[in-house]
C-alpha positions as CSV (number, residue, x, y, z in Angstrom):
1,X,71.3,108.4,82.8
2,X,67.7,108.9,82.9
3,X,66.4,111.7,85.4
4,X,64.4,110.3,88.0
5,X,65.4,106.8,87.6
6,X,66.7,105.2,91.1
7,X,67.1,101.5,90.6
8,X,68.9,100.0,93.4
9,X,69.3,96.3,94.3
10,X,71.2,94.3,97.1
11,X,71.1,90.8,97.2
12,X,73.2,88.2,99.4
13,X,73.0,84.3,99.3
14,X,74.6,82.0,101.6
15,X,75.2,78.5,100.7
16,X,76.2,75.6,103.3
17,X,77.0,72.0,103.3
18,X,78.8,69.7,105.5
19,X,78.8,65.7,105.3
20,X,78.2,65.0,109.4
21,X,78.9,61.6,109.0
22,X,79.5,59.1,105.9
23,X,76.0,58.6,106.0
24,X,74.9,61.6,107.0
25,X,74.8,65.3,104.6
26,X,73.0,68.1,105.3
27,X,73.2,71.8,104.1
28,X,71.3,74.9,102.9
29,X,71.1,77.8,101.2
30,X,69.5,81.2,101.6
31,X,69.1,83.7,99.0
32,X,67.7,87.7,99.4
33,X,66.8,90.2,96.9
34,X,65.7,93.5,97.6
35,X,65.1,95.6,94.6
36,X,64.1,99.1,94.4
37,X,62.2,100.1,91.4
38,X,61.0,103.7,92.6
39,X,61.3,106.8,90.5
40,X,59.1,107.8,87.3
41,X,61.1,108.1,84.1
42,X,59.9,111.2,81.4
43,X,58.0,109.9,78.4
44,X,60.5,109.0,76.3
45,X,58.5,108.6,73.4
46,X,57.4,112.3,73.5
47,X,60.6,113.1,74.8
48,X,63.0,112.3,71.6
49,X,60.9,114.3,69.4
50,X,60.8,117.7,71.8
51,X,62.8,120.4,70.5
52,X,65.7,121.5,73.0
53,X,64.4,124.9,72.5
54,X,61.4,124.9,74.0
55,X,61.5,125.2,78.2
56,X,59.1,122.2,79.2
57,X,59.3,125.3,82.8
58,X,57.9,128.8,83.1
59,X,59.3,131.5,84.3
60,X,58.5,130.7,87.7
61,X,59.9,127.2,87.6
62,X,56.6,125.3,87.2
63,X,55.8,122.9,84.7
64,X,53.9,123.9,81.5
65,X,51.4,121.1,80.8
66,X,51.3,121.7,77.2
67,X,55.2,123.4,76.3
68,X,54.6,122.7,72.5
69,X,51.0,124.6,71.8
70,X,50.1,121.4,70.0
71,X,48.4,119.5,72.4
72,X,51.4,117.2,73.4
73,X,51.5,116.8,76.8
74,X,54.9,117.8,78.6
75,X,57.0,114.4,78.9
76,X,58.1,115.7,82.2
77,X,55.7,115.5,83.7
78,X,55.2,111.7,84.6
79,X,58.8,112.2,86.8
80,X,57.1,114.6,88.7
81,X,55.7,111.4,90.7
82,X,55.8,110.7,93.9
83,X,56.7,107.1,93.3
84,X,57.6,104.0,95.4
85,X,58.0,100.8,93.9
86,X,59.7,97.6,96.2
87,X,60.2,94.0,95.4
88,X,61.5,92.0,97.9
89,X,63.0,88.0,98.1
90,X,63.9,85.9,100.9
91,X,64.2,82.4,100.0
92,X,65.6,79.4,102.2
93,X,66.0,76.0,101.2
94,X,67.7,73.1,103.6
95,X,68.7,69.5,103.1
96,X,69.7,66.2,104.2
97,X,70.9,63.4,102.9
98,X,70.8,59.6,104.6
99,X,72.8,57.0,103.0
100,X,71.3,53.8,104.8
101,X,74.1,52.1,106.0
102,X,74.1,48.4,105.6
103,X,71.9,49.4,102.1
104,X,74.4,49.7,99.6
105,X,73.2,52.2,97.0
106,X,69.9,53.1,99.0
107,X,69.8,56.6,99.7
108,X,66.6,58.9,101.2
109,X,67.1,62.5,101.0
110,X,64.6,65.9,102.5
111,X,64.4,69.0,101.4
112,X,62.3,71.8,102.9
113,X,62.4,75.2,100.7
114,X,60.6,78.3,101.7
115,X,60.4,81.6,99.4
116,X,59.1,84.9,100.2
117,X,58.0,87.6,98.0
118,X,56.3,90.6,98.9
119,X,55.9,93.7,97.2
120,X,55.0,97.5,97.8
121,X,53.6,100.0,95.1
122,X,52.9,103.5,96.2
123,X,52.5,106.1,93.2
124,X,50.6,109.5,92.7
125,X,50.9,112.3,90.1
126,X,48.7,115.7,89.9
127,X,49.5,115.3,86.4
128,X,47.5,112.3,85.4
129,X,44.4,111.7,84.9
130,X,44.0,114.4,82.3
131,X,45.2,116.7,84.6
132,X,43.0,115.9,87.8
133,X,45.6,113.9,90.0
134,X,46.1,109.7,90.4
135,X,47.4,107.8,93.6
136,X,47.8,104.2,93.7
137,X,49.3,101.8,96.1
138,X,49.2,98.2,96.2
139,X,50.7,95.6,98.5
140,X,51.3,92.0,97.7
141,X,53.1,88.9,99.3
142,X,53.0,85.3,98.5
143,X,55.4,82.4,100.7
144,X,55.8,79.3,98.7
145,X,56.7,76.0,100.5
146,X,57.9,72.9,99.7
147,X,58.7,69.7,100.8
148,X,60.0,66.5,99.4
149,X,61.0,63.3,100.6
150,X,63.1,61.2,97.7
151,X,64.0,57.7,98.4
152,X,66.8,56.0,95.4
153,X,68.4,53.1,94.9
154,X,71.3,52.4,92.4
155,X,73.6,49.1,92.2
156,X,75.6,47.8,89.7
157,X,75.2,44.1,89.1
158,X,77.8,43.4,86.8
159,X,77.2,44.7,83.5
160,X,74.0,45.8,84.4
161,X,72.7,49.0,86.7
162,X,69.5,49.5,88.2
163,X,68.5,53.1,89.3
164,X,65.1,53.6,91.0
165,X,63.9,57.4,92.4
166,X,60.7,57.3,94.4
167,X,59.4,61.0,95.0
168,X,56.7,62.1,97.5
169,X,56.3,65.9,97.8
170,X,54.1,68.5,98.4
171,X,53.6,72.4,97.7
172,X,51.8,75.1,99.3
173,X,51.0,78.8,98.2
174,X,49.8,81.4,100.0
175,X,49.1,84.6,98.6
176,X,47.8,88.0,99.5
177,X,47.0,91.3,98.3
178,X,45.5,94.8,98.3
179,X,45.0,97.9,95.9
180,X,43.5,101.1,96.3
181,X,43.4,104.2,93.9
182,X,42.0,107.2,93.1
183,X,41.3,110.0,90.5
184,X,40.3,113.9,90.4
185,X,42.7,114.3,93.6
């Protein structure tokens, strides 16, 4: 286990489908994510080559920037940040199918699908920036939509089968964000 690392996710999907009449189908299906990436690891890199012998603390329990005398910076202190990191995920998709009666093998199905994703980044370290202090957030969302509309036909006519799709859809994407940051904190 690495200190300082708290990845946690939940997700959940639901999935539904019932044929309403012999012509008629519909369903759905949702789907969440929720992901928590929060928690700065060490430097790992610096961190294999440190020497278990050395305290990266003082005596009073405070970090020493520079534990080795040789200019390498303490790989603890990058988990000293305050860090939130979330990425989220709803996502909902519905159907329905018409079988036309009195068209045999003519079929017109809809499907609608939404998906949203938004984000949060919130991080800060009196550490960085050579020692003068970083924060950072940044938010971010984006909802995807869709819709198509899919018309088929398919008959068998003896030994020969015709199969024809027709497909009208459409996508939208809207996305939005924001960032701020600062150094010498």
């Amino acid at each position: 286990m690495i200190k300082n690392d708290r990845y946690k996710r939940v997700s959940v999907r639901v999935n539904i489908q019932s044929e309403v009449t012999k012509w008629l189908t519909v369903g759905g299906n949702t789907f969440g994510a929720f992901d928590n990436f929060s928690g700065n690891a060490p430097n790992m890199g610096t961190l294999v080559t440190t020497s278990p012998l050395v305290s990266p603390k003082d005596s009073n329990g405070q970090y020493i920037v520079d534990p080795f005398g040789n200019n390498t910076i303490n790989p603890f202190l990058s988990a000293t940040a305050d860090d939130r990191n979330l990425a989220n995920t709803l996502s909902g998709n519905a159907f329905a199918i018409v079988k036309i009666p009195g068209l045999e093998g003519f079929s017109y199905r809809l499907n609608y699908g939404n998906q949203l994703n938004w984000a949060l980044h919130g991080y800060s370290n009196r550490y960085d920036a050579g020692q003068t202090g970083e924060a950072y957030k940044d938010n971010s969302s984006q909802l995807n939509s869709t819709i198509d509309n899919i018309l088929n036909y398919n008959r068998e006519f003896g030994e020969h089968y015709l199969d024809i799709t027709v497909v009208a859809g459409e996508n939208r994407t809207k996305y939005e964000s924001t960032s701020a940051e600062g150094t010498n904190i």
